[in-house]
C-alpha positions in Angstrom: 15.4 -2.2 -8.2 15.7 -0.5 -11.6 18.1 1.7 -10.2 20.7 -0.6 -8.5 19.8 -3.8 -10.7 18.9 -2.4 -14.2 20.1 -5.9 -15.6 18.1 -8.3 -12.9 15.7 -10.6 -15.2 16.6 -8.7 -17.7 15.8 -5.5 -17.4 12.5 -7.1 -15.6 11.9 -4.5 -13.2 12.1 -1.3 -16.0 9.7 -4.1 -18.5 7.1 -4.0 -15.4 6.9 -0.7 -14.6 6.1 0.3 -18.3 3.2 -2.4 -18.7 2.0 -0.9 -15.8 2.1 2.1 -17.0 0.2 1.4 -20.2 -2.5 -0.5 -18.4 -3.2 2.8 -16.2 -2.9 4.7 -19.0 -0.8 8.3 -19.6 -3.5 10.3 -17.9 -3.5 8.2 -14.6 -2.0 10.0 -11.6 0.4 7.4 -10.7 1.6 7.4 -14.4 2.5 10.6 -14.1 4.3 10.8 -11.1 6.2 7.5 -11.9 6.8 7.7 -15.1 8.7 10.6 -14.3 10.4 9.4 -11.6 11.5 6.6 -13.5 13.0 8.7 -16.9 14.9 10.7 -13.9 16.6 7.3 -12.4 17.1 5.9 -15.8 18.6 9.0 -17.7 
C-alpha cells in the first residue's frame, strides 16, 4: 500500500506504519526489519 498508493488517506498507510513503529519501539525486531524495508520503498 505505501508503495503503489503513497497518497491513499493521505499518506495513511506510511502514518501507520510509523506509530507502529514508535509503539514497538527502535530496538523491537519487527522495527528493525520494517523500518528498513520501508526507507528502501519510500527513498
Amino acid at each position: 500500500m505505501v508503495e503503489n498508493h503513497r497518497q491513499y488517506k493521505n499518506d495513511g498507510a506510511r502514518k501507520a506504519m510509523i506509530s507502529i513503529f514508535n509503539l514497538l519501539g527502535n530496538t523491537h525486531p519487527l522495527t528493525k526489519q520494517y523500518q528498513q524495508e520501508l526507507m528502501m520503498i519510500l527513498y
